[in-house]
N, C-alpha and C positions, 0 to 999 in steps of 0.2 A: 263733721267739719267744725274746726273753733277758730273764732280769729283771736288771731296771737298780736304779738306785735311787728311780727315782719310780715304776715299777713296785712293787717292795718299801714305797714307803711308803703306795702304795692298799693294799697286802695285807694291812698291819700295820693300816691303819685300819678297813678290813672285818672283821677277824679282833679288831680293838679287844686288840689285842696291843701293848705295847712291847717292841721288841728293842735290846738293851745295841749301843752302838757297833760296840765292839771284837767282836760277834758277827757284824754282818750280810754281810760280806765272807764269811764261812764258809756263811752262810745262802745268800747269792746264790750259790754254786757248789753248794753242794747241791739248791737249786734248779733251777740251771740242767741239773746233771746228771741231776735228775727229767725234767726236758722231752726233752734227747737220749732218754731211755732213751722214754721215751712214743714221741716221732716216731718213733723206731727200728722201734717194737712198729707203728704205723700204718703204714706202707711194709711190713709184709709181705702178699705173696697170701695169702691163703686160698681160693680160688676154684680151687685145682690138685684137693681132691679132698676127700673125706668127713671134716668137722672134726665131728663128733657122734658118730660111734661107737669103739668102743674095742676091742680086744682082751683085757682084762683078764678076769676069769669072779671074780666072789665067790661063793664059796660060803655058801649059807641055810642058818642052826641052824634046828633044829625049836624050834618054839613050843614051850617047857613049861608046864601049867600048874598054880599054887601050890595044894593044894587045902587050903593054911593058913588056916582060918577066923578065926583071931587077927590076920591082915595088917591087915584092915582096923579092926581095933581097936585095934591097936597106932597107926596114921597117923591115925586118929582122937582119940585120948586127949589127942593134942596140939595140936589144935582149941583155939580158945578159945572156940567154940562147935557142938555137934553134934547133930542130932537125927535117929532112926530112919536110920544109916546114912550119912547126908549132914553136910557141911558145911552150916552155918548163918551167911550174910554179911549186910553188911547190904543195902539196899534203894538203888539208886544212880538207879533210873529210875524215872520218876514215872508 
């Protein structure tokens, strides 16, 4: 697949874009070099061997936990409304 110019001008009108003249020559080759790199990527196997696992190992922090009683008073203060703890929104479901 190449994009042409009636190509580009379905895309311009789907995408309800105008593209200046003197741009779409530049558009169409970067386009088109989108599509090579795509088909490129589609023509490869994967079916040779295990594409999900990894050999990589990240290491887990330990959970800390804050036993700052002022956190949730501090992210609250900033509320434009709060009550006993909670956020206060309004009512969106009938």
């Amino acid at each position: 697949m190449t994009i042409d110019e009636t190509l580009l001008g379905k895309l311009e009108k789907l995408g309800m874009i105008a593209i200046a003249p003197d741009k779409k020559e530049a558009i169409k080759k970067d386009l088109n070099d989108i599509l090579g790199f795509v088909e490129n990527i589609s023509e490869l196997d994967l079916n040779d061997g295990d594409t999900q696992s990894t050999q990589a190992q990240t290491p887990l922090r330990e959970d800390i936990k804050a036993n700052d009683p002022t956190i949730a008073q501090n992210v609250l203060k900033n509320a434009p409304e709060a009550r006993d703890g909670y956020f206060i929104v309004p009512k969106i479901i009938e």
